[in-house]
C-alpha distance (Angstrom), angle and dihedral (degrees) to the residues before:
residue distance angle dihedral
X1 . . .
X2 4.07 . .
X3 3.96 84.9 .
X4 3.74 87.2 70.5
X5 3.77 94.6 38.1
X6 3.73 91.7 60.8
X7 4.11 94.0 41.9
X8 3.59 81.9 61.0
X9 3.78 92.6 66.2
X10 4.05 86.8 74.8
X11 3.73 108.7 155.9
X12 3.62 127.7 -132.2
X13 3.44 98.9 28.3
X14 3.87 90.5 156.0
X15 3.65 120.4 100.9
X16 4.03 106.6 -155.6
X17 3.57 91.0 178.9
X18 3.62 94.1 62.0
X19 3.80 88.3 -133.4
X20 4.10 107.4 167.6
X21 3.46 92.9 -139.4
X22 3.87 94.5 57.3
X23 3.90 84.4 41.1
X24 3.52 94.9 58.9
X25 3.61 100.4 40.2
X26 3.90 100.3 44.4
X27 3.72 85.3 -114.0
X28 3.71 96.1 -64.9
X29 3.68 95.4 -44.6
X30 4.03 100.0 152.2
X31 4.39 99.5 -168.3
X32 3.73 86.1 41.4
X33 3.25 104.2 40.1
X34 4.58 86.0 49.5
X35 3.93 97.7 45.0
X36 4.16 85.3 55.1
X37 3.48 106.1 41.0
X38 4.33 84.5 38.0
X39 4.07 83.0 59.7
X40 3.44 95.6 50.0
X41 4.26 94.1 48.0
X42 3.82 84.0 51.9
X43 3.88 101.7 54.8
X44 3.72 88.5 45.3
X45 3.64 98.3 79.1
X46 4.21 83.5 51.3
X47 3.11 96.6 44.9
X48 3.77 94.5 57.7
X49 3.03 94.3 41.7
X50 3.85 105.2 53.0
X51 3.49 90.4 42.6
X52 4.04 112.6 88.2
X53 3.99 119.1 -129.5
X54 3.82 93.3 -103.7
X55 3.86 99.4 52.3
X56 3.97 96.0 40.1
X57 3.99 94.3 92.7
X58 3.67 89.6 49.8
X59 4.34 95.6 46.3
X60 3.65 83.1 46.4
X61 4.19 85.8 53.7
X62 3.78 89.8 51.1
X63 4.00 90.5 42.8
X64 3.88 90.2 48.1
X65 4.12 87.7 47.2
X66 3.69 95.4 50.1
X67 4.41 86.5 50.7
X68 3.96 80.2 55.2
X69 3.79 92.0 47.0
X70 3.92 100.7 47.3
X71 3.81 90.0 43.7
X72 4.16 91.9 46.6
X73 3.88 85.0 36.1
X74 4.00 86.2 61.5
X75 3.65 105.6 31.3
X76 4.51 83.4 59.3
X77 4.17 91.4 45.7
X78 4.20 99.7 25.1
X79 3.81 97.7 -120.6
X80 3.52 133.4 133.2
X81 3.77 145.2 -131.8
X82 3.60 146.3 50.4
X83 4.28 101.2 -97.8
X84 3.55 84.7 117.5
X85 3.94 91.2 66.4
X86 3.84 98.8 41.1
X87 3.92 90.0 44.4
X88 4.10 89.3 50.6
X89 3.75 82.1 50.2
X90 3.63 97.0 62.5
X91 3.88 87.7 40.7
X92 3.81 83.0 58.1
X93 4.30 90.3 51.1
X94 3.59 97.7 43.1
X95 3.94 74.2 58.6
X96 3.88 96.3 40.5
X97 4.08 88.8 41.7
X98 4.08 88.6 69.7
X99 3.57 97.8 37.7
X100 4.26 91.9 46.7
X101 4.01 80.1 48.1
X102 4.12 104.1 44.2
X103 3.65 79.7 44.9
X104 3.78 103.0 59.0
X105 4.20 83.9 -137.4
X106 3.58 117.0 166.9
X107 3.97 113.2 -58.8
X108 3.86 89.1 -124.0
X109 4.03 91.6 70.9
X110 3.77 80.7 52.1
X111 3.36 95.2 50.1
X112 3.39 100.6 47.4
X113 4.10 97.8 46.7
X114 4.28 81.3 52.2
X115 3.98 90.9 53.4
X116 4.25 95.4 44.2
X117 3.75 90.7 40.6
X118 4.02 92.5 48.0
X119 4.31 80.6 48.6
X120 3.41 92.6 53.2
X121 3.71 101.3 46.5
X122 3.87 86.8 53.1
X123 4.03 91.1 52.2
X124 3.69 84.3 52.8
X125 3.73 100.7 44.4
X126 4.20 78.5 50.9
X127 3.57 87.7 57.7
X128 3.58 100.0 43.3
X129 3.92 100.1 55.5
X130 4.04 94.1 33.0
């Protein structure tokens, strides 16, 4: 929708005084701020699911360290966002994607890593050519 397209222009997303809140919230940059956090709520489902019972404390470990990192990551350079979590996340399937398939686990898992990795790769086309 080109509405959306042009609310993702905001301006002065930065946050130079490495404040968390403006961190997290692309420094009050609504469309932003929804298409991010909206990629993140749709790998989650995935993510649990590909991930077997006995590993899921430690991918939650790695998904808790890469939160740290992103909001670190920003608070040294003055940017914003959370790409750096949904992007580690489909790091994390393209891993997930040959264990569900060497595994012979249900097709859904499969399934559902194809869908959230095809969702990603179109938020980062997006962000390539805008």
């Amino acid at each position: 929708h080109p509405s959306l397209l042009i609310a993702m222009a905001c301006n002065h997303m930065d946050c130079p005084d490495g404040a968390v809140s403006c961190i997290l919230s692309y420094n009050g940059c609504f469309a932003a701020e929804a298409l991010n956090y909206s990629l993140i709520a749709v790998q989650v489902p995935a993510f649990v699911r590909c991930t077997p019972k006995e590993f899921r404390y430690r991918a939650a470990g790695a998904l808790a360290f890469f939160v740290a990192f992103q909001i670190v990551l920003c608070m040294a350079v003055g940017c914003s966002g959370v790409s750096v979590v949904w992007c580690a996340m489909l790091g994390y399937f393209c891993g997930a994607a040959s264990w569900v398939f060497q595994t012979g686990k249900d097709k859904l898992s499969l399934q559902l890593v194809g869908i959230t990795a095809l969702i990603d790769l179109a938020a980062l086309t997006y962000y390539a050519i805008s």
